[in-house]
CHARMM-style PDB file with segment names, atoms N, HN, CA, C and O in Angstrom:
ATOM      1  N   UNK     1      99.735  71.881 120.292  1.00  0.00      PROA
ATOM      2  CA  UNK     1      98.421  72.459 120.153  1.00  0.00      PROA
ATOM      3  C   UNK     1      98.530  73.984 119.991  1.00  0.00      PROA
ATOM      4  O   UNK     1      97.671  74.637 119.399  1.00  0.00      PROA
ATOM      5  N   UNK     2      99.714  74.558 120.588  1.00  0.00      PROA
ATOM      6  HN  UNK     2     100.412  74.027 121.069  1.00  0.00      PROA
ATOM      7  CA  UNK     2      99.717  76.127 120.727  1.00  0.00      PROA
ATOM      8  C   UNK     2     100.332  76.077 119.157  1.00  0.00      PROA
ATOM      9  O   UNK     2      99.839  77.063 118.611  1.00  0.00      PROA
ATOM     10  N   UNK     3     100.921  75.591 118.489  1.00  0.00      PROA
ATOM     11  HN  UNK     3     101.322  74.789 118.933  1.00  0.00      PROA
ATOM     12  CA  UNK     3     101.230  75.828 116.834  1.00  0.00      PROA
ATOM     13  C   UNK     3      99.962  76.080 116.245  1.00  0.00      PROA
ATOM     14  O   UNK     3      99.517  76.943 115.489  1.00  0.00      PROA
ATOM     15  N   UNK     4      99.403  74.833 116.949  1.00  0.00      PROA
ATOM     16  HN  UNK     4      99.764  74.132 117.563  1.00  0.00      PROA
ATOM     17  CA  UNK     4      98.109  74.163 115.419  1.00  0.00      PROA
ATOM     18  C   UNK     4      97.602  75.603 115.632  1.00  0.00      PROA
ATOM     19  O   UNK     4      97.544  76.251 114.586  1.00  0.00      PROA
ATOM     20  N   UNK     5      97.165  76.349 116.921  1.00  0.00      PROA
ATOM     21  HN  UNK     5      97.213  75.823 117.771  1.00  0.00      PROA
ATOM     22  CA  UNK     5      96.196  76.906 117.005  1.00  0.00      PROA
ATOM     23  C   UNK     5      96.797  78.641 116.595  1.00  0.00      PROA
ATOM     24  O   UNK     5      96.078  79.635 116.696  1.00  0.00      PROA
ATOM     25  N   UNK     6      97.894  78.656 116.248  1.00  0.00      PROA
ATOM     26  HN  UNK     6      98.478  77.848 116.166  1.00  0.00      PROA
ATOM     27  CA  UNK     6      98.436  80.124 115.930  1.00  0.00      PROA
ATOM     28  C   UNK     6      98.214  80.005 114.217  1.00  0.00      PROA
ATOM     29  O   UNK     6      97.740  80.882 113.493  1.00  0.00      PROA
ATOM     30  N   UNK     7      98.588  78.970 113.906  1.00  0.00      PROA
ATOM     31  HN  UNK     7      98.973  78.258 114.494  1.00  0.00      PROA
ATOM     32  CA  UNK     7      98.899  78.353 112.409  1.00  0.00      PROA
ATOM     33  C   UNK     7      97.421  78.711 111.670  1.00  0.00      PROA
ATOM     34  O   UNK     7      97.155  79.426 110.704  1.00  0.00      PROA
ATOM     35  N   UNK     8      96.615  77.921 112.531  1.00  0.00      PROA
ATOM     36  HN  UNK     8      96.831  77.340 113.316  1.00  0.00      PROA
ATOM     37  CA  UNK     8      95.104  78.762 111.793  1.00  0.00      PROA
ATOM     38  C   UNK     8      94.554  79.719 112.090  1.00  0.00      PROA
ATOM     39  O   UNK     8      93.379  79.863 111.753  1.00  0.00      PROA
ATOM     40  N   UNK     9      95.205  80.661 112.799  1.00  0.00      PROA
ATOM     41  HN  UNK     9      96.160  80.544 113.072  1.00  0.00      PROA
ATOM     42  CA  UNK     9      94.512  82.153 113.192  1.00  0.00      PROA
ATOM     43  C   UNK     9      95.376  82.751 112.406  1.00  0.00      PROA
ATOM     44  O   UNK     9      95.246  83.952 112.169  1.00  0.00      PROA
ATOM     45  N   UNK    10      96.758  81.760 111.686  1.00  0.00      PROA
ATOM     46  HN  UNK    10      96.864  80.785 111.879  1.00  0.00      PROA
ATOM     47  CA  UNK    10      96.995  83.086 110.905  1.00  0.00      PROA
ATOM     48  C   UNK    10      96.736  82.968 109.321  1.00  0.00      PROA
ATOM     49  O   UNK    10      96.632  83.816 108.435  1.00  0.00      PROA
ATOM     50  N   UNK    11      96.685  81.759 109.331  1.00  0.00      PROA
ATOM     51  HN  UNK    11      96.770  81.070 110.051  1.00  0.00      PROA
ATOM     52  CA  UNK    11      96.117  81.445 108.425  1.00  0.00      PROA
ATOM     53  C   UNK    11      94.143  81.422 107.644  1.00  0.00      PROA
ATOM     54  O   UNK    11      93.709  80.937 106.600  1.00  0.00      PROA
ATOM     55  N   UNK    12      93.481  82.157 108.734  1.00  0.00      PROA
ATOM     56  HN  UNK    12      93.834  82.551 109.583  1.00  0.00      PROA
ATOM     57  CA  UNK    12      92.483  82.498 108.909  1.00  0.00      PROA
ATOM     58  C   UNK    12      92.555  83.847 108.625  1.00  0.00      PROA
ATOM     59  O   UNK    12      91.709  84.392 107.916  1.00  0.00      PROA
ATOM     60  N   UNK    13      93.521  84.456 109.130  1.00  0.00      PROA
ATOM     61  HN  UNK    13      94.208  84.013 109.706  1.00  0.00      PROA
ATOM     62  CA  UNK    13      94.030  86.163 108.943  1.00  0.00      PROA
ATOM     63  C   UNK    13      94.109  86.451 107.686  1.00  0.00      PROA
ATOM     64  O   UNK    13      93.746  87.520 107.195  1.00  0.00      PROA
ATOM     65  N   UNK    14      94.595  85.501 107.078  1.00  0.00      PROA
ATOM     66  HN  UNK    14      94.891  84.633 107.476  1.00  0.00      PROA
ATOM     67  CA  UNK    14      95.103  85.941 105.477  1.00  0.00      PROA
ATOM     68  C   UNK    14      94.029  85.393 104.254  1.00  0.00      PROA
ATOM     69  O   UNK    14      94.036  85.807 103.095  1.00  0.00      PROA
ATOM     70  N   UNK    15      93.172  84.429 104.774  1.00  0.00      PROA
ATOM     71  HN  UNK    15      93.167  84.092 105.715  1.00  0.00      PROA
ATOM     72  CA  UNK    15      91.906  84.580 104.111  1.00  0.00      PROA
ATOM     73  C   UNK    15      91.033  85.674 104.089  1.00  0.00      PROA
ATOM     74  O   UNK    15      90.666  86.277 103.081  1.00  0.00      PROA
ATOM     75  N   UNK    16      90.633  85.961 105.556  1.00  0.00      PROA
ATOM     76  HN  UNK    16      90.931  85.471 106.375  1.00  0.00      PROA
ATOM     77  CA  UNK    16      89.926  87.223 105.663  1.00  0.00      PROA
ATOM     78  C   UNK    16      90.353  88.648 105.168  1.00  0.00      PROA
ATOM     79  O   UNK    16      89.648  89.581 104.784  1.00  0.00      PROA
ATOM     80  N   UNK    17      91.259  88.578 105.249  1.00  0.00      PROA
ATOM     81  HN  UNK    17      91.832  87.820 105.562  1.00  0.00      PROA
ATOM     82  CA  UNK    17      92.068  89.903 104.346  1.00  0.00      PROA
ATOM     83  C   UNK    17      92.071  89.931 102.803  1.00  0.00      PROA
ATOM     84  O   UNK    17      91.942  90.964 102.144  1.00  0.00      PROA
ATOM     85  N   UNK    18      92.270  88.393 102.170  1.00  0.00      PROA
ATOM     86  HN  UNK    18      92.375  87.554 102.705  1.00  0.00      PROA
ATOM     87  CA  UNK    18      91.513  88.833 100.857  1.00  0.00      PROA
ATOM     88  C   UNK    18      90.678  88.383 100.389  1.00  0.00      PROA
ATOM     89  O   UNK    18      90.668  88.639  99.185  1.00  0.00      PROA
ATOM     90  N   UNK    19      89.428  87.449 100.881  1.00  0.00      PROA
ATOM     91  HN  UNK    19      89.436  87.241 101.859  1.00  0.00      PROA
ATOM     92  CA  UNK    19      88.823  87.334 100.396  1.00  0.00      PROA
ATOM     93  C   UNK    19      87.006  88.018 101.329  1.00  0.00      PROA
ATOM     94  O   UNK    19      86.310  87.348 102.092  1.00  0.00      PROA
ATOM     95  N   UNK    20      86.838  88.965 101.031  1.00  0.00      PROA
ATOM     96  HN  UNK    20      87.403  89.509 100.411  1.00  0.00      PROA
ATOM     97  CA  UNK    20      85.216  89.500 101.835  1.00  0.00      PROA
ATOM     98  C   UNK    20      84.202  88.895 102.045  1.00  0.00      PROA
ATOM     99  O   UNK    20      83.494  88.532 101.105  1.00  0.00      PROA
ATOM    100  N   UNK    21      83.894  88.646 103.291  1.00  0.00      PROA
ATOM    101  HN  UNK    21      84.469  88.941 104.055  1.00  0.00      PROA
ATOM    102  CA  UNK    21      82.627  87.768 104.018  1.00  0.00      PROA
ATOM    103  C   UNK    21      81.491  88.802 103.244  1.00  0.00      PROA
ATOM    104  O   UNK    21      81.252  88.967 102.048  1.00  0.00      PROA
ATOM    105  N   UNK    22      80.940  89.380 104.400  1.00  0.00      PROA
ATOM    106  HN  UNK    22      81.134  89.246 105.372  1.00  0.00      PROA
ATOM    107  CA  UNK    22      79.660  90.094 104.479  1.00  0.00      PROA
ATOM    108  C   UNK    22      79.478  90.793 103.002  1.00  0.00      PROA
ATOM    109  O   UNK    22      78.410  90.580 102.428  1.00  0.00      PROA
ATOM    110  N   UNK    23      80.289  91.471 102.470  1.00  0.00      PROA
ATOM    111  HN  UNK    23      81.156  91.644 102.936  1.00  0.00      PROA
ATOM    112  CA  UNK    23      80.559  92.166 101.419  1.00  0.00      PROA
ATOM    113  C   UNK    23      80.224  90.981  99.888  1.00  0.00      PROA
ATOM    114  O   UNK    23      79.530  91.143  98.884  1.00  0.00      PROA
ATOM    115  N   UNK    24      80.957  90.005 100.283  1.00  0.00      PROA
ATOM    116  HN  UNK    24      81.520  89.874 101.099  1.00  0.00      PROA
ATOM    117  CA  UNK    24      80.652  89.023  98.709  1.00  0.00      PROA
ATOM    118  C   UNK    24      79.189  89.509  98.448  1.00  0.00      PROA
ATOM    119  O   UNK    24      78.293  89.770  99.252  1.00  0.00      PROA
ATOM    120  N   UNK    25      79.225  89.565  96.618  1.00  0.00      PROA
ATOM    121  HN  UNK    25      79.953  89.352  95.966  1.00  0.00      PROA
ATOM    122  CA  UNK    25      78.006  89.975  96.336  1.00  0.00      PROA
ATOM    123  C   UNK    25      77.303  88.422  95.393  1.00  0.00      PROA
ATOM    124  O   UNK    25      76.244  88.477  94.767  1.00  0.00      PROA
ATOM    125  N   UNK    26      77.973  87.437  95.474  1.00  0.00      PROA
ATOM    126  HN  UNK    26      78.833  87.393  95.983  1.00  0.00      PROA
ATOM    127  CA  UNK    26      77.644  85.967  94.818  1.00  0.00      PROA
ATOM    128  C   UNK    26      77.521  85.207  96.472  1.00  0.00      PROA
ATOM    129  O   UNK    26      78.295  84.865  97.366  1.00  0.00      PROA
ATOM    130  N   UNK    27      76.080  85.206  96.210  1.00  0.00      PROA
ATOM    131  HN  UNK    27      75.452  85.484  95.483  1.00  0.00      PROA
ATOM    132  CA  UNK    27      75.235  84.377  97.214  1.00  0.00      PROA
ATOM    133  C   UNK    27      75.635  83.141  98.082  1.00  0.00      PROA
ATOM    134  O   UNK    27      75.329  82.831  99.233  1.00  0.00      PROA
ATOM    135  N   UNK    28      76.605  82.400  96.925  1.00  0.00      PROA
ATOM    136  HN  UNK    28      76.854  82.652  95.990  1.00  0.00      PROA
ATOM    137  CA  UNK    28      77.313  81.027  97.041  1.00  0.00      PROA
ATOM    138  C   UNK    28      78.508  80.983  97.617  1.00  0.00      PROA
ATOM    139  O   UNK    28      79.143  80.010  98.024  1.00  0.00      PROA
ATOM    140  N   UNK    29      78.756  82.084  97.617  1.00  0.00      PROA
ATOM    141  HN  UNK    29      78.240  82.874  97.286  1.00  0.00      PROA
ATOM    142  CA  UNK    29      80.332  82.697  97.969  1.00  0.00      PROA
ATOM    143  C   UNK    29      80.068  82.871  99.302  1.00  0.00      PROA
ATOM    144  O   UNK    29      80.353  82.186 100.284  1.00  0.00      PROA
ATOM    145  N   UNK    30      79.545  83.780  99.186  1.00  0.00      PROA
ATOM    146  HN  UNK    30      79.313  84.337  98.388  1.00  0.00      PROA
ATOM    147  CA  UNK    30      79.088  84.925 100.715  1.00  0.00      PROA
ATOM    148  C   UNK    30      78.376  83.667 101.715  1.00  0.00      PROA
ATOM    149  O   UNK    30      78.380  83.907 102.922  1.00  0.00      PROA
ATOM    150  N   UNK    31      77.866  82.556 101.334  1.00  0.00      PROA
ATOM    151  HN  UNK    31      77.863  82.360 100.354  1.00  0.00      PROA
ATOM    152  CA  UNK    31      77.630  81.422 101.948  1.00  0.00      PROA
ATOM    153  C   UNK    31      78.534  80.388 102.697  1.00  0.00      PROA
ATOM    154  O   UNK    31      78.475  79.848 103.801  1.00  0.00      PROA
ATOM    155  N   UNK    32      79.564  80.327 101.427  1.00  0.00      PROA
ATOM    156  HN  UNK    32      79.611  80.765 100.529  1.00  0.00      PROA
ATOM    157  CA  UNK    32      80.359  78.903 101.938  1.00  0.00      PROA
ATOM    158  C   UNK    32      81.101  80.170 102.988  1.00  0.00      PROA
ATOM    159  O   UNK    32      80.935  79.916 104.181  1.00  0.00      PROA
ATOM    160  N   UNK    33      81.703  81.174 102.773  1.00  0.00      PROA
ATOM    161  HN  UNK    33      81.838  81.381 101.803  1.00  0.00      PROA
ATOM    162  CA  UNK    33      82.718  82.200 103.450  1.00  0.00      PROA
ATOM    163  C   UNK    33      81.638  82.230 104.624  1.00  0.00      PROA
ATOM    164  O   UNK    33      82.391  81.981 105.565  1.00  0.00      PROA
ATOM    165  N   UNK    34      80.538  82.350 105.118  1.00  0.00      PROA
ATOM    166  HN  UNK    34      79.926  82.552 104.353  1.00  0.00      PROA
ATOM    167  CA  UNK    34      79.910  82.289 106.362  1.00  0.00      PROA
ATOM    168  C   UNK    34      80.541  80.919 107.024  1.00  0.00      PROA
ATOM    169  O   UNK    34      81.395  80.652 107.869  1.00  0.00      PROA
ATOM    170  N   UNK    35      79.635  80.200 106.160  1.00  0.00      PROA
ATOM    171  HN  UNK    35      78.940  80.417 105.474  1.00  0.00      PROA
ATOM    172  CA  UNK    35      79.588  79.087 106.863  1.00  0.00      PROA
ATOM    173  C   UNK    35      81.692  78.230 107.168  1.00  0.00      PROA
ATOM    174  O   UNK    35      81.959  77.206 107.797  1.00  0.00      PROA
ATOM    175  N   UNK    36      82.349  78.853 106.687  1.00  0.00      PROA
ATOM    176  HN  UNK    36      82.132  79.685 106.176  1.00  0.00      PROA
ATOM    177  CA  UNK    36      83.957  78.569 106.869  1.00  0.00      PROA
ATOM    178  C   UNK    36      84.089  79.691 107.618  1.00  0.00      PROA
ATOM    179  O   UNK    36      85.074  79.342 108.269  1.00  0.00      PROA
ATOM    180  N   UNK    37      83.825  80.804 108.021  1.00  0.00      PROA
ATOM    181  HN  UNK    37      83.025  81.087 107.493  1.00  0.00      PROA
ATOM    182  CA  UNK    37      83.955  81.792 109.043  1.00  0.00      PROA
ATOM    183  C   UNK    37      83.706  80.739 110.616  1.00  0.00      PROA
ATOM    184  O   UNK    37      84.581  80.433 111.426  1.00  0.00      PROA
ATOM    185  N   UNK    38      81.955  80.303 110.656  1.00  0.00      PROA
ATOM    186  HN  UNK    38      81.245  80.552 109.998  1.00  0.00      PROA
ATOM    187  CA  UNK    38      81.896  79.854 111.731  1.00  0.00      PROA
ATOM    188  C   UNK    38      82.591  78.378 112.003  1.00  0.00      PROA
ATOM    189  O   UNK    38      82.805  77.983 113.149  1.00  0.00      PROA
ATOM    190  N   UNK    39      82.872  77.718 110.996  1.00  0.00      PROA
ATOM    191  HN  UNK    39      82.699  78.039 110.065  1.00  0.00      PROA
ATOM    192  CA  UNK    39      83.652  76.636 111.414  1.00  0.00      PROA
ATOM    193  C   UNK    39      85.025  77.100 112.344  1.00  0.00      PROA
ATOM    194  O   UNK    39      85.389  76.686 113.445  1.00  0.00      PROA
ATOM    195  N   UNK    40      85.674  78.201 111.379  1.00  0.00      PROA
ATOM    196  HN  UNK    40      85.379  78.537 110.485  1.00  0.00      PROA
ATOM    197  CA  UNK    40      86.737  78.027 112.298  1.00  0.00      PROA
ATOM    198  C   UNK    40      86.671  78.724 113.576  1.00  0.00      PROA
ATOM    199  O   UNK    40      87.638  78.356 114.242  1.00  0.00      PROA
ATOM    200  N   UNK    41      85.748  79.821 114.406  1.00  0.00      PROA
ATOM    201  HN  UNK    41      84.962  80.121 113.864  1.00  0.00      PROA
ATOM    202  CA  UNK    41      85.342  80.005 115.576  1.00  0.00      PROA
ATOM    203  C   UNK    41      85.148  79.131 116.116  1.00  0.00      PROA
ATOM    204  O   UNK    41      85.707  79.119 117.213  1.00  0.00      PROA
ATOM    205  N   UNK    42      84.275  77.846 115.768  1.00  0.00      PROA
ATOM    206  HN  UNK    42      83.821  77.855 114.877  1.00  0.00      PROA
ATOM    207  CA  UNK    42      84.508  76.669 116.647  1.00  0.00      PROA
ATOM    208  C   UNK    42      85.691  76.066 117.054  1.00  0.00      PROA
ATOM    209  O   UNK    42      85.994  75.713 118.193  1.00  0.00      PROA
ATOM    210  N   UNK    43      86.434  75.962 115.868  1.00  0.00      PROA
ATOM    211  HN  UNK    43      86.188  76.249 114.942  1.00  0.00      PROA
ATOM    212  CA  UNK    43      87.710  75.175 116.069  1.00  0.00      PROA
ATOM    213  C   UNK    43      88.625  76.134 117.196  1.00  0.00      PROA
ATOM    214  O   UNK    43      89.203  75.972 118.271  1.00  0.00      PROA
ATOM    215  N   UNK    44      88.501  76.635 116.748  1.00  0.00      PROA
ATOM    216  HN  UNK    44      88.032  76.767 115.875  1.00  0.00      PROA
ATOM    217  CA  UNK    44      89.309  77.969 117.615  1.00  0.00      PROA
ATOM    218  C   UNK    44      88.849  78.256 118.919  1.00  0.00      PROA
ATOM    219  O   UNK    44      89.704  78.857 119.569  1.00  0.00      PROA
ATOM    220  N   UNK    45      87.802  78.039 119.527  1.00  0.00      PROA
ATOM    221  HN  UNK    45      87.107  77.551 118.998  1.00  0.00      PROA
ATOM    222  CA  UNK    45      87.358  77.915 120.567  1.00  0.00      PROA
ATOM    223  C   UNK    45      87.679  76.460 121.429  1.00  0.00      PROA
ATOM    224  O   UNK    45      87.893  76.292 122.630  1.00  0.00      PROA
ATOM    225  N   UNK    46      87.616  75.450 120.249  1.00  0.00      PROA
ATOM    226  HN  UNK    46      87.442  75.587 119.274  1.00  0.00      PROA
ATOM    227  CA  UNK    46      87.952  74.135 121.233  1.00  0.00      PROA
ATOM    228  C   UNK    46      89.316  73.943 121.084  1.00  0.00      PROA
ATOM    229  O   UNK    46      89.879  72.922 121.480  1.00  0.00      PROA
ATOM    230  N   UNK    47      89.877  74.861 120.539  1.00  0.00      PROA
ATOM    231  HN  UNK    47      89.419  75.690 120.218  1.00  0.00      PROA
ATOM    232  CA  UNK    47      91.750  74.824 120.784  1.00  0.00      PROA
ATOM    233  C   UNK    47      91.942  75.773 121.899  1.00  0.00      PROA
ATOM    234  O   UNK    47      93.032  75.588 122.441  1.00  0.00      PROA
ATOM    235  N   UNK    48      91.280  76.684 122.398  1.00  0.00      PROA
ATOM    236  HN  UNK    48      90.395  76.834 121.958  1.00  0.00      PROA
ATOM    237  CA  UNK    48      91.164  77.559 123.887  1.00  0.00      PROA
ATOM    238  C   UNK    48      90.751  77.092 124.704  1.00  0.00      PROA
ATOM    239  O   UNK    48      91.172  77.324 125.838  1.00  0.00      PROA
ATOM    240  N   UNK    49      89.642  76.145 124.435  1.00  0.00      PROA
ATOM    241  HN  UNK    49      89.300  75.957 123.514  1.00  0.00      PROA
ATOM    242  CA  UNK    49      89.583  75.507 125.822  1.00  0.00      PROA
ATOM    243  C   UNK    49      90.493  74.655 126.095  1.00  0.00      PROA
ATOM    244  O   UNK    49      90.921  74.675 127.249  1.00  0.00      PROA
ATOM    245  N   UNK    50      91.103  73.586 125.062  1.00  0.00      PROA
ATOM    246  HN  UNK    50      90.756  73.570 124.124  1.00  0.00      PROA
ATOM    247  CA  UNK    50      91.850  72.856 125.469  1.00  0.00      PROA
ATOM    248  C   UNK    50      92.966  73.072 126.291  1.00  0.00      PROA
ATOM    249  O   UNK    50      93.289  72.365 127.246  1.00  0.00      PROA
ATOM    250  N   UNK    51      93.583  74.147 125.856  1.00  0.00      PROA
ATOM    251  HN  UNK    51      93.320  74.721 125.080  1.00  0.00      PROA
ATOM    252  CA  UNK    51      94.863  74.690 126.381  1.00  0.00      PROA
ATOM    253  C   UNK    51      94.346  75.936 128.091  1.00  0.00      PROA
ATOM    254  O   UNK    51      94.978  76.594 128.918  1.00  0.00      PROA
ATOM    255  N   UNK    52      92.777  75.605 127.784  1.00  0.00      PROA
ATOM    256  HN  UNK    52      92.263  75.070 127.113  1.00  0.00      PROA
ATOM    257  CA  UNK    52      92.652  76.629 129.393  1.00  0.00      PROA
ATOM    258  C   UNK    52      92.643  77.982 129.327  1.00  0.00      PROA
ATOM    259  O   UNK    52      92.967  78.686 130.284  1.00  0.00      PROA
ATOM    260  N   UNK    53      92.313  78.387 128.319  1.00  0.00      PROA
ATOM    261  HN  UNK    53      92.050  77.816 127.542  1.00  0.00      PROA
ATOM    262  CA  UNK    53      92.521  79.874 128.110  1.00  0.00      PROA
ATOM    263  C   UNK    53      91.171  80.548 127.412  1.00  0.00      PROA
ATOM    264  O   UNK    53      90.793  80.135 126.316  1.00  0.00      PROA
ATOM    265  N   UNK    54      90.545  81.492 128.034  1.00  0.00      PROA
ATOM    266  HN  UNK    54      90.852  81.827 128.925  1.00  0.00      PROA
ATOM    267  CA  UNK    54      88.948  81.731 127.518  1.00  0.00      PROA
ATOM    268  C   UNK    54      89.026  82.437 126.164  1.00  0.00      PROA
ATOM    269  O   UNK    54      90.028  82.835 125.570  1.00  0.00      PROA
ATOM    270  N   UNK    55      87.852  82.496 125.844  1.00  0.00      PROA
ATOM    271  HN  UNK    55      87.038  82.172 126.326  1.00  0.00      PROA
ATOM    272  CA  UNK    55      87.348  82.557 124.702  1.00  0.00      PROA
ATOM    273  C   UNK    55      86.999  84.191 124.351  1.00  0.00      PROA
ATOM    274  O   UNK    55      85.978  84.754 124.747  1.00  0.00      PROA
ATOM    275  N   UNK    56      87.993  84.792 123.579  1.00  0.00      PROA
ATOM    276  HN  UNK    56      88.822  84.335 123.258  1.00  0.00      PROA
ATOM    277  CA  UNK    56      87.403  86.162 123.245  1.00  0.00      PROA
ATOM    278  C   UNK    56      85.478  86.694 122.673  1.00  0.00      PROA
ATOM    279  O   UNK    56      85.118  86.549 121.505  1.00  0.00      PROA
ATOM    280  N   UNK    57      84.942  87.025 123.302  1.00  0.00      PROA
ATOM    281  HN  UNK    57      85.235  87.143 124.251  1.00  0.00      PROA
ATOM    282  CA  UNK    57      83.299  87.489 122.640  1.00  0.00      PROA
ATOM    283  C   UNK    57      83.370  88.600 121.623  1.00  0.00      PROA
ATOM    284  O   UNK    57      82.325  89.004 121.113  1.00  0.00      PROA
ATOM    285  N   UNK    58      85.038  89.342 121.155  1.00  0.00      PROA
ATOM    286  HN  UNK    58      85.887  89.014 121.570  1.00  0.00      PROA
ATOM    287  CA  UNK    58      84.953  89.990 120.074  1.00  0.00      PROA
ATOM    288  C   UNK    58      86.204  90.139 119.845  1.00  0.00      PROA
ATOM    289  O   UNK    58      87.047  89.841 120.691  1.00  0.00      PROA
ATOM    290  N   UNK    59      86.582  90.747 118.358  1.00  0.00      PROA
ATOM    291  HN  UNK    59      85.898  90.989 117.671  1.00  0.00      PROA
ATOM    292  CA  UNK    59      87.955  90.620 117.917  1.00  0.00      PROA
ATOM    293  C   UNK    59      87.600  92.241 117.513  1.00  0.00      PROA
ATOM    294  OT1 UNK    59      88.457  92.946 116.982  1.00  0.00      PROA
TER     295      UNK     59
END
């Protein structure tokens, strides 16, 4: 579980680095990139709890 959960934070890292949330200026874009932003805060949260370890409120 401690892989899965490094594997997509870093792999989350390297989306966010090139491709811009807030900034996209195509509506559809700047949408699905929200809405795949908060998916993986969830996921990422229920891979912290699992393992017992709290949940950062900011990065």
């Amino acid at each position: 579980m401690c892989n899965y959960g490094f594997q997509l934070a870093s792999l989350f890292n390297q989306f966010y680095a090139a491709c811009p949330v807030i900034t996209e200026e195509d509506p559809d874009k700047r949408s699905f990139r929200l809405w795949l932003t908060a998916e993986y805060t969830k996921h990422l949260a229920d891979i912290l709890y699992i393992l017992g370890l709290p949940t950062p409120t900011e990065m």
